[in-house]
C-alpha positions in Angstrom: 252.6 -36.6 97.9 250.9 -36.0 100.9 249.4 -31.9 102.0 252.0 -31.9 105.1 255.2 -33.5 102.7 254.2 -30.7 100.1 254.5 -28.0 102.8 258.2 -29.3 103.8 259.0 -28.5 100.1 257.6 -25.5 99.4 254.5 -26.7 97.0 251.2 -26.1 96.7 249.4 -29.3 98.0 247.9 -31.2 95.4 244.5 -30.4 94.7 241.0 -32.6 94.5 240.5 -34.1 91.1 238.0 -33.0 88.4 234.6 -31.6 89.9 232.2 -34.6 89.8 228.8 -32.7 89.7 226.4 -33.3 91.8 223.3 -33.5 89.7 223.7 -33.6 85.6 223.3 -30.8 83.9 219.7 -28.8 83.5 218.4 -29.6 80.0 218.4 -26.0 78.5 215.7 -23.5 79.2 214.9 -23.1 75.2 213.6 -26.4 74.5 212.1 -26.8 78.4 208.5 -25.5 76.7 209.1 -27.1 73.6 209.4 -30.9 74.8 207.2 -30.1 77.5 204.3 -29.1 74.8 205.3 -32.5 72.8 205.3 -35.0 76.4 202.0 -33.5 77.1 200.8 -33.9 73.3 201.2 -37.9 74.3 203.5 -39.5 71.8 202.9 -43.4 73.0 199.6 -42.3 72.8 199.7 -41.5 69.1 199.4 -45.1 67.8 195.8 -45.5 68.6 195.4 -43.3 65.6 196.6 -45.9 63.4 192.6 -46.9 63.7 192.4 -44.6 60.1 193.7 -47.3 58.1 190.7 -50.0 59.4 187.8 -48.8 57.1 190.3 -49.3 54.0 191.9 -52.4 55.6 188.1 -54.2 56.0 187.5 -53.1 52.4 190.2 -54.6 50.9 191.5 -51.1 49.7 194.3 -50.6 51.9 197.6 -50.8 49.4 195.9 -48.8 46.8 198.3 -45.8 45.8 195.6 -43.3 46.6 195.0 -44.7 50.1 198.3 -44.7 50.3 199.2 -41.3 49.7 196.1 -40.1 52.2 196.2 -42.1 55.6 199.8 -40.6 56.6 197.9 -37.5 56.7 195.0 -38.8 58.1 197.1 -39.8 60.8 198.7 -36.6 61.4 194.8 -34.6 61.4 193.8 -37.1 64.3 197.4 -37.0 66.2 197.2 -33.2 65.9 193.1 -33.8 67.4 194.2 -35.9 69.9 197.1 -33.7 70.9 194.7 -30.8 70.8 192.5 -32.5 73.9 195.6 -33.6 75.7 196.5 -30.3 76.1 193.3 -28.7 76.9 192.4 -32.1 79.7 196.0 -31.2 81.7 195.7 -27.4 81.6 192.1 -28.4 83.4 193.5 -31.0 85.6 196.7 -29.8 86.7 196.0 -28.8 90.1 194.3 -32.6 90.4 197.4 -34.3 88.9 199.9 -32.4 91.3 198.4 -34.8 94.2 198.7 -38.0 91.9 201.6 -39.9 92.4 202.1 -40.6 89.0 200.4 -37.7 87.5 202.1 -34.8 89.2 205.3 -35.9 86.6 203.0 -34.5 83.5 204.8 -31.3 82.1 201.9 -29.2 83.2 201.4 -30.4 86.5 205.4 -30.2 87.0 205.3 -26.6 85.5 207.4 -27.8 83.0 204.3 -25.9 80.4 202.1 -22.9 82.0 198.8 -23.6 82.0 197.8 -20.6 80.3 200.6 -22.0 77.3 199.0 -25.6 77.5 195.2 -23.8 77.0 196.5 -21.3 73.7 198.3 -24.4 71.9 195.3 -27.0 72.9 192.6 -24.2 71.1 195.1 -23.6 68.3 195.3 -27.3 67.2 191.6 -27.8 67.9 190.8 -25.1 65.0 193.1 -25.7 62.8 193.0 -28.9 62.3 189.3 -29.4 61.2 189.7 -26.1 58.7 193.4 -28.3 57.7 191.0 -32.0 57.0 188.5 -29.8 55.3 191.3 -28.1 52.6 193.1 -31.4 52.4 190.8 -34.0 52.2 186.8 -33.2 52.1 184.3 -31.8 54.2 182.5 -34.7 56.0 186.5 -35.9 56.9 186.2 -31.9 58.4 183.1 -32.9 60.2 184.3 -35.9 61.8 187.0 -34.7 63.1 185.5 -31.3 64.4 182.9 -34.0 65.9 185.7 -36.0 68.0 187.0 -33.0 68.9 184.0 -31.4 70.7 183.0 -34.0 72.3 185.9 -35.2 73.8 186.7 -31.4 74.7 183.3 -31.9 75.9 184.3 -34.9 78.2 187.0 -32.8 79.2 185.2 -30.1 80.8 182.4 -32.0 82.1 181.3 -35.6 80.5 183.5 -37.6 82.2 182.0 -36.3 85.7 178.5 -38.6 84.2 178.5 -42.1 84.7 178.4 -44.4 81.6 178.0 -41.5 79.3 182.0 -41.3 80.3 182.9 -44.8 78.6 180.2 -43.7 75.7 182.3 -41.1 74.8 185.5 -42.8 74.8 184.6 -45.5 73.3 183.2 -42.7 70.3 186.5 -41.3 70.1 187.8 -44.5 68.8 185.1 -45.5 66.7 185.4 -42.1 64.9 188.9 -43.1 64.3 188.0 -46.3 62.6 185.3 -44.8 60.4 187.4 -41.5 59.7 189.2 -43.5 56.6 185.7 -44.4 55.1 184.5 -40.9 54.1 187.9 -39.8 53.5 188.6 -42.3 50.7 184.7 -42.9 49.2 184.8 -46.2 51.3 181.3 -47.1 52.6 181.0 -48.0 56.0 179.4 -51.8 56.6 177.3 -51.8 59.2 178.9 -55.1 60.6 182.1 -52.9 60.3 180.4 -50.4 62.5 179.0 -52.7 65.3 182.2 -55.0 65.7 184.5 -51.8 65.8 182.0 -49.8 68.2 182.1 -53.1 70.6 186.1 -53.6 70.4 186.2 -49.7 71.5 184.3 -50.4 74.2 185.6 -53.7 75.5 189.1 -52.0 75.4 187.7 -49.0 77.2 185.5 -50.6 79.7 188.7 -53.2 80.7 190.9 -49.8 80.5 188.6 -48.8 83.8 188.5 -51.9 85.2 191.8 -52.4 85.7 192.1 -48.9 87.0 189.4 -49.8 89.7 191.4 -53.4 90.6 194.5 -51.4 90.6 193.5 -49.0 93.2 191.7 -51.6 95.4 195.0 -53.9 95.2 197.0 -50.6 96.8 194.3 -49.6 99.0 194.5 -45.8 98.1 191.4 -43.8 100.1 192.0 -41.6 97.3 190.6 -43.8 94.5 188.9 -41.7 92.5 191.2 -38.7 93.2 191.9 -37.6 89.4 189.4 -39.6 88.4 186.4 -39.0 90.5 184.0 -40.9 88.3 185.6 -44.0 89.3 184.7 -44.6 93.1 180.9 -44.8 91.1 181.5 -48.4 89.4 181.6 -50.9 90.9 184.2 -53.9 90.0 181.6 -56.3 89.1 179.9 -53.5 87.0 183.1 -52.8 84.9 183.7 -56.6 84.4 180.3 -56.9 83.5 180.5 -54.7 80.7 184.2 -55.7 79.4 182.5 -58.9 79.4 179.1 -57.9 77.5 181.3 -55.5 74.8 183.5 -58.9 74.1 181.0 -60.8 73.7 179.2 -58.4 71.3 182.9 -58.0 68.9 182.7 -61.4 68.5 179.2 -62.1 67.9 179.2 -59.2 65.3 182.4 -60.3 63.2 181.7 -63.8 63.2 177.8 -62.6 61.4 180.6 -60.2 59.0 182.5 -63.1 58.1 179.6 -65.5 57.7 177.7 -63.5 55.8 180.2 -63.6 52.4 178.6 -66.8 51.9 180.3 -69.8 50.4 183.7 -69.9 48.2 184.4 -70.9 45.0 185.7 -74.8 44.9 189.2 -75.5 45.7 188.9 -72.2 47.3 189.7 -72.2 51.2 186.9 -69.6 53.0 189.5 -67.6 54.2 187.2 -64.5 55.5 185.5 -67.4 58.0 189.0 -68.8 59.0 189.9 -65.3 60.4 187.3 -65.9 62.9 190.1 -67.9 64.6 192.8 -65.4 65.4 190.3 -62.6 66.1 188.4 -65.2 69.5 191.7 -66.0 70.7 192.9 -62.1 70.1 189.7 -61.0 71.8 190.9 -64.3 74.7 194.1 -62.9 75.0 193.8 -59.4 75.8 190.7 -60.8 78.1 193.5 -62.2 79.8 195.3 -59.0 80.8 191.4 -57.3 81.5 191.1 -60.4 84.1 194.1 -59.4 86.1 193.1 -55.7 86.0 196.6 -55.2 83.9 194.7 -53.6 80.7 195.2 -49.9 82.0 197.6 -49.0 79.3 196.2 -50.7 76.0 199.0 -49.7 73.9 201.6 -51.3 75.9 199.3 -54.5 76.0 199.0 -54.4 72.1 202.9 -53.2 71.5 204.7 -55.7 74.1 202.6 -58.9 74.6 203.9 -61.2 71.9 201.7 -64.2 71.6 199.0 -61.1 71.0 201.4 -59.7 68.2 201.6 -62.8 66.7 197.7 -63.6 66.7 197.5 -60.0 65.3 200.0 -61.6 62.1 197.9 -64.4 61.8 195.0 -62.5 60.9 196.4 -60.3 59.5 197.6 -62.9 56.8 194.1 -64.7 56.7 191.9 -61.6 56.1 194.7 -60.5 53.3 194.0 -63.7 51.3 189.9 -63.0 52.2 190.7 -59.7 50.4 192.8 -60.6 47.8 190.4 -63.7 47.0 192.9 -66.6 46.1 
């Protein structure tokens, strides 16, 4: 019925259907803060921490019921670290990440989380958790993590302004993951263990850069460095030079690790040396993405690139049998 046949009969002309809205509805002002705090706490972030479980993983003590029973919350001291920095390094930066184009979406930058919120629950986490490792599990555990978290509070405020001390530092933070599960457990640290880890870190780290530096240059931004200041400072060839040299140096150092078990026992396949295999063409693959200046966000290299997944299997399955000496 149209409006001018309803007026003939006396009716009411029909009205407009249901009210589409125009925008969908606000997500509710109580848990604004909440998810804020836990999107700038990093959550994709959190699986670098799985790093806790490599010194009991190269010792062959990973699936023992005590080890077990500790790396969950070994896990959960360095997510709570990490989360700790996170929230200190965008209460600093907001003002800097509100001109990024991609920044300016972080909760704090948005004003999604007050700054002053973002600083009270970064300092809370940074002391608790250290006095939390040292109750829990023991006090050099304490002291490594009360060590990550200084000095990456430390590259926060003004390390990561000074050029190569910047990638020294990240690089640390990871390779004080990787040890963390060592002095937790009563594992001792091999110094082969220590060199290959500390050059993975910084291979990772130093492509991380790099493809930051290639990815600005391919969009021609004049503001290059504009979060990241430090950045205009390397040079392409430098970055590639040292993704290059920290590659090299994993490598060198596990193959010496593997080689130096020695023979086998006849009939015996060497299967410590035979992981060798998987770990080049892991190192090769993720080169790959370094190459292309792709490797800005390791974890989604690690957690979406399958032939890399599947390398990760293989060697996973070779060192088990190393371990489990069959």
């Amino acid at each position: 019925m149209t409006e001018r046949s309803a007026a003939v009969l006396g009716e009411p002309p029909p009205g407009p259907g249901p009210a589409t809205p125009a925008h969908p509805s606000p997500r509710p002002r109580a848990l604004t803060l909440p998810l804020g705090l836990l999107r700038t706490a990093r959550p994709r972030q959190w699986v670098k921490n799985v790093l806790v479980a490599a010194a009991p993983a190269a010792a062959g003590d990973l699936f023992l019921h005590r080890t077990l029973l500790q790396l969950p919350l070994l896990f959960l001291l360095f997510t709570a670290a990490a989360s700790a920095v996170y929230l200190v390094n965008d209460a600093r930066d907001a003002t800097a990440d509100r001109a990024h184009p991609d920044k300016c979406r972080r909760p704090v930058a948005a004003g999604e989380v007050p700054v002053p919120v973002a600083y009270a629950a970064g300092a809370l986490l940074a002391v608790l958790t250290p006095v939390a490792a040292a109750v829990l599990c023991n006090p050099a555990t304490a002291g490594l993590l009360a060590a990550y978290l200084l000095m990456q509070l430390a590259y926060c405020v003004s390390l990561k302004h000074v050029l190569v001390i910047d990638l020294a530092v990240v690089t640390t933070g990871f390779l004080l993951r990787a040890m963390t599960g060592g002095p937790a457990l009563g594992i001792p640290l091999s110094r082969w263990f220590l060199i290959t880890a500390g050059f993975g870190a910084l291979f990772m780290v130093a492509a991380k850069r790099y493809s930051e530096a290639v990815r600005a240059a391919r969009e021609e931004r004049a503001d290059r460095g504009a979060t990241r200041p430090l950045l205009r400072e390397y040079s392409d060839g430098y970055l590639r030079f040292v993704w290059q040299l920290a590659a090299g140096g994993a490598v060198l150092a596990y193959c010496l690790w593997a080689l130096e078990s020695g023979g086998t026992p006849a009939g015996v396949l060497p299967w410590r040396q035979l992981s060798m295999v998987p770990f080049i063409l892991a190192v090769l693959r993720y080169a790959v993405f370094a190459d292309r200046g792709t490797a800005g966000t390791p974890e989604d290299v690690v957690l979406r690139d399958r032939p890399l997944a599947v390398i990760g299997l293989a060697w996973t399955g070779l060192y088990a049998m190393a371990v489990a000496d069959v």
